[in-house]
C-alpha positions in Angstrom: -41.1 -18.4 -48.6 -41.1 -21.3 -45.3 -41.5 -19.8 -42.2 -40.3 -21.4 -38.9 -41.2 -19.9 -35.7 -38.8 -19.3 -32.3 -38.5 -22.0 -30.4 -37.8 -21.7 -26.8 -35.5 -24.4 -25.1 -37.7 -26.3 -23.1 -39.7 -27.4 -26.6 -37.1 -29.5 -27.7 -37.4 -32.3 -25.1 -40.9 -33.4 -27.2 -39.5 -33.3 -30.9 -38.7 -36.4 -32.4 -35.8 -36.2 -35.1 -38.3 -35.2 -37.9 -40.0 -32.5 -35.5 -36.1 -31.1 -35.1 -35.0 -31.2 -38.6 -38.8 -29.6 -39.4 -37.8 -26.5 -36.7 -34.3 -26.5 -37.8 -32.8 -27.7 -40.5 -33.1 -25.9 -43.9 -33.0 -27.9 -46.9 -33.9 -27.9 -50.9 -32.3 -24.7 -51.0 -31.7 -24.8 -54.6 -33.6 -25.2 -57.6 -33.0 -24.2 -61.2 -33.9 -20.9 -62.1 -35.4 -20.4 -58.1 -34.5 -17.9 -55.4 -35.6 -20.2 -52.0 -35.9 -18.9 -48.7 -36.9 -19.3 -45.1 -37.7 -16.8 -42.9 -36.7 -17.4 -39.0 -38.4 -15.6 -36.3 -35.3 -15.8 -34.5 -34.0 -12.6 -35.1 -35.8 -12.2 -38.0 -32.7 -13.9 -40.3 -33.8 -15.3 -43.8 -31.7 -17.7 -45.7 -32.0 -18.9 -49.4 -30.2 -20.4 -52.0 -30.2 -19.6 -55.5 -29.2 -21.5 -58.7 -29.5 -18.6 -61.3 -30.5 -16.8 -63.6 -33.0 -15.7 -61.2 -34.0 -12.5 -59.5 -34.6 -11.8 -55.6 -38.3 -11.4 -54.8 -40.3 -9.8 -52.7 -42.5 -12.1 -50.8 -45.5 -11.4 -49.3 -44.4 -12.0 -45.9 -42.1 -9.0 -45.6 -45.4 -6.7 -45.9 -42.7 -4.1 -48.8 -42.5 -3.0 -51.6 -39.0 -4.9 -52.6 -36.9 -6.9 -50.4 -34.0 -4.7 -49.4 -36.4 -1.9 -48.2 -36.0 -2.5 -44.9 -33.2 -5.4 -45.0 -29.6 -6.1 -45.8 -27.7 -8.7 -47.8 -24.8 -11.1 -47.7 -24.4 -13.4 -50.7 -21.6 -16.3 -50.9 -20.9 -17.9 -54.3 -21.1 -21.6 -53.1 -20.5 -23.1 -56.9 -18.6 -21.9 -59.9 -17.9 -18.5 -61.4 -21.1 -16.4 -61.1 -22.5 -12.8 -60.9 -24.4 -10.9 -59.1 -26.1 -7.3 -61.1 -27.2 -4.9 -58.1 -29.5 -2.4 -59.3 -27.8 -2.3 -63.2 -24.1 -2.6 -61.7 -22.5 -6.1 -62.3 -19.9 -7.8 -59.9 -18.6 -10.8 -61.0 -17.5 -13.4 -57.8 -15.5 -17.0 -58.0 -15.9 -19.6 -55.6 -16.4 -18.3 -51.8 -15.9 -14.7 -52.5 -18.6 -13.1 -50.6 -21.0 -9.6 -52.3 -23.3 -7.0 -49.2 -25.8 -5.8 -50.7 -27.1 -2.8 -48.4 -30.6 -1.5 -47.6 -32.9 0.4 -50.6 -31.2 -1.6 -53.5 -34.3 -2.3 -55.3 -33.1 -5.0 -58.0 -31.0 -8.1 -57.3 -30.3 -10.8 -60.3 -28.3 -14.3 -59.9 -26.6 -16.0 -62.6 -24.7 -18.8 -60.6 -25.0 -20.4 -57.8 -25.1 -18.5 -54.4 -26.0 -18.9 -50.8 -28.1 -15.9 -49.5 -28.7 -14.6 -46.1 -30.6 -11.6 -44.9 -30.9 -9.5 -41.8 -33.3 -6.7 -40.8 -31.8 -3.1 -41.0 -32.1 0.4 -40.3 -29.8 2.1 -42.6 -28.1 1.8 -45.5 -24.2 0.6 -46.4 -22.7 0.7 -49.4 -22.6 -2.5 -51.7 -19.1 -4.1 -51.3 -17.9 -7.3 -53.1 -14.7 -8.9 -51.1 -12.5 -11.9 -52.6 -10.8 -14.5 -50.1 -7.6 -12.4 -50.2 -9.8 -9.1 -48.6 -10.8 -11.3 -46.1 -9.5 -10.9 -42.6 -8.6 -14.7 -41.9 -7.7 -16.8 -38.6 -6.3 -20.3 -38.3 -7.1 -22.6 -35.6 -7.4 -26.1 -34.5 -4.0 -28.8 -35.0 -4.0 -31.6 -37.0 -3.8 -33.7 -34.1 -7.6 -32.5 -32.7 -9.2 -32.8 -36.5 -9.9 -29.4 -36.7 -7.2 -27.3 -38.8 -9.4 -24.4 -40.0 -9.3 -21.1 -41.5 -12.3 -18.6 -40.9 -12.1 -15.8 -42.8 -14.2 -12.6 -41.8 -15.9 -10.9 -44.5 -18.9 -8.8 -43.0 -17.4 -7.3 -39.5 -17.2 -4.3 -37.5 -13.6 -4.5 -39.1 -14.2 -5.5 -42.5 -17.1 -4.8 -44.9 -19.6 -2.7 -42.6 -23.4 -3.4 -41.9 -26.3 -2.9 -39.9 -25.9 -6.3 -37.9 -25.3 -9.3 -40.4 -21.6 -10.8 -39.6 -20.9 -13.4 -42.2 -17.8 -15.7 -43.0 -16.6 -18.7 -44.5 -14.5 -21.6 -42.4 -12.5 -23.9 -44.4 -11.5 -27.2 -43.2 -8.0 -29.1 -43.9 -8.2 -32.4 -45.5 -8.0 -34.9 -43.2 -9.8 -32.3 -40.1 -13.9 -33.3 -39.6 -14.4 -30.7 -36.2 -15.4 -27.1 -36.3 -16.4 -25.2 -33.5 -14.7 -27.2 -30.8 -14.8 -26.4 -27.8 -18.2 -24.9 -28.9 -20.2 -22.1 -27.6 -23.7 -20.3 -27.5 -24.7 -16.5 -28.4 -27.1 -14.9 -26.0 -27.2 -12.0 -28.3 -27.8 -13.4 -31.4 -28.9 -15.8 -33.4 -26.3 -17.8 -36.3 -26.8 -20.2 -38.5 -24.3 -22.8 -40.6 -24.5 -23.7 -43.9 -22.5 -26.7 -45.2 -20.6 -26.8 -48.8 -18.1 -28.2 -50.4 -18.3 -31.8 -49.3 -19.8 -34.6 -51.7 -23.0 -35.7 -52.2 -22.7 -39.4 -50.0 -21.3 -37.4 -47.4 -22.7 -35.9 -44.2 -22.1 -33.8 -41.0 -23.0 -34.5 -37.7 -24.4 -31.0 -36.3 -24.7 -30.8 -32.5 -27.7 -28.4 -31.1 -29.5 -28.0 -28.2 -28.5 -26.6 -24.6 -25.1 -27.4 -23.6 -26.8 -30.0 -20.8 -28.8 -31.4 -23.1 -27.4 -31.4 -26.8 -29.4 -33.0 -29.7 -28.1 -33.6 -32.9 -28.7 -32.8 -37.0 -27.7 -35.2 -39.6 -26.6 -31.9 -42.6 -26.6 -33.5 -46.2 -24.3 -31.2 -48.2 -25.7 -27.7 -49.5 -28.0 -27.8 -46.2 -28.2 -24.9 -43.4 -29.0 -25.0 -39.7 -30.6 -22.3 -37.3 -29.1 -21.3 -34.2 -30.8 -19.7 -31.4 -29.0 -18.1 -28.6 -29.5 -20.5 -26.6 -28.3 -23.6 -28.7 -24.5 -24.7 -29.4 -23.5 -25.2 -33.2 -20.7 -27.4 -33.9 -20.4 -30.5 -35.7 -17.9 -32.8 -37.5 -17.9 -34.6 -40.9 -17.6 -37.6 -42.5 -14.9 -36.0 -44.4 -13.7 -32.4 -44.3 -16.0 -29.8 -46.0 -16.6 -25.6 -45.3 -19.7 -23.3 -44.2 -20.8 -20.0 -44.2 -21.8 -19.0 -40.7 -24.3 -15.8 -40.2 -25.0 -14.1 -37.2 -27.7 -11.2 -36.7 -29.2 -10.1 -33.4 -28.1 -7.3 -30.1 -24.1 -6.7 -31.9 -21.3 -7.6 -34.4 -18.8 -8.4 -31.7 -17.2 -11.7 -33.1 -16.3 -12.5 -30.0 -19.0 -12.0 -27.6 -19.4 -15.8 -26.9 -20.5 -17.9 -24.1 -17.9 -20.5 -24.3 -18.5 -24.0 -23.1 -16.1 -26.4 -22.3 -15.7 -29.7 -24.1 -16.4 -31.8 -20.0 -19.8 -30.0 -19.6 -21.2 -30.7 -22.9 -24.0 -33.9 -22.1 
């Protein structure tokens, strides 16, 4: 399991691009027959990917006896039709259906393709499977600004229930590139993006950094990016694509955001 340490803002002012994409940017996520993961001290999140069959393990690092001891789960199917077996039950889940897996499940399998994130927690919540259709989704953006979306909301204080993981899935329109515009910055949390569903020649342009002083993250597809509180996360693409986004830290409030408009950004 990588491990990248907090970073505080100042830092980024002497990182080169491969310095930044070192502290930031998570990639080979998938392998054949791997579970991959990172493990951010911000917040304590830890991403993976997973191109099954494969099991989840329990790395050293975590100092337990198996993963989900002391952690929760959210797992995205990012390829074809796949399942995920959660301590001998089976739940099968197509393309961006979303699985929690709650704290003290002791065995987790893969066969498929998935995208994995993990938060700390301190109780337990029931394993819950959710489809697109169980989702709680919102539309934004216009044609006209490039960013016609849909986010649906899949781990929430009104959805599935957790400890503090909120996880989605935003889908672009063809012909829209923008997410996340006008952008914002969490001083409560940390969140990361993941980027599917784009081809392989194709990229996204990831902004970071403080709102004065933004930096930015060329994403190849299949790709994630860590947010600390005090970094925006947006980003357009050469061509329209979706991502998971993943939020753990102080609350599940979607909307406790510091928003920033698009004339201060610099």
């Amino acid at each position: 399991m990588d491990t990248r340490p907090a970073t505080a803002p100042d830092q980024l002012t002497s990182m080169d691009t491969g310095r930044l994409r070192d502290r930031f940017l998570v990639e080979d996520l998938f392998a054949p027959g791997e579970v991959r993961l990172t493990y951010s001290h911000e917040d304590r999140i830890v991403v993976g990917g997973v191109a099954g069959p494969a099991e989840l393990p329990c790395p050293d690092a975590l100092r337990s006896e198996f993963f989900l001891q002391r952690r929760e789960l959210g797992v995205v199917n990012v390829g074809g039709p796949g399942a995920v077996t959660v301590d001998g039950e089976r739940f099968e889940l197509a393309a961006k259906e979303v699985l929690y897996v709650g704290r003290g499940a002791r065995q987790v399998s893969f066969d498929g393709r998935f995208y994995l994130v993990s938060t700390p927690a301190h109780t337990s919540h029931p394993t819950v499977k959710a489809t697109l259709d169980d989702a709680e989704p919102v539309r934004l953006g216009s044609a006209e600004g490039s960013n016609e979306r849909t986010i649906y909301k899949f781990i929430h204080l009104k959805g599935i229930q957790s400890c503090q993981l909120v996880l989605g899935v935003t889908v672009l329109e063809p012909g829209s590139m923008w997410n996340t515009m006008p952008c914002h910055t969490h001083e409560r949390r940390t969140e990361v993006y993941f980027y599917f569903d784009l081809p392989e020649t194709d990229r996204v342009v990831h902004l970071m950094g403080r709102p004065d002083a933004t930096r930015n993250l060329i994403v190849a597809p299949e790709q994630a990016v860590i947010s600390p509180y005090w970094s925006v996360h947006c980003g357009f693409g050469t061509r329209s694509y979706a991502f998971v986004w993943a939020m753990g830290g102080e609350n599940q409030a979607y909307d406790d955001v510091e928003p920033v408009a698009i004339g201060d950004l610099r």
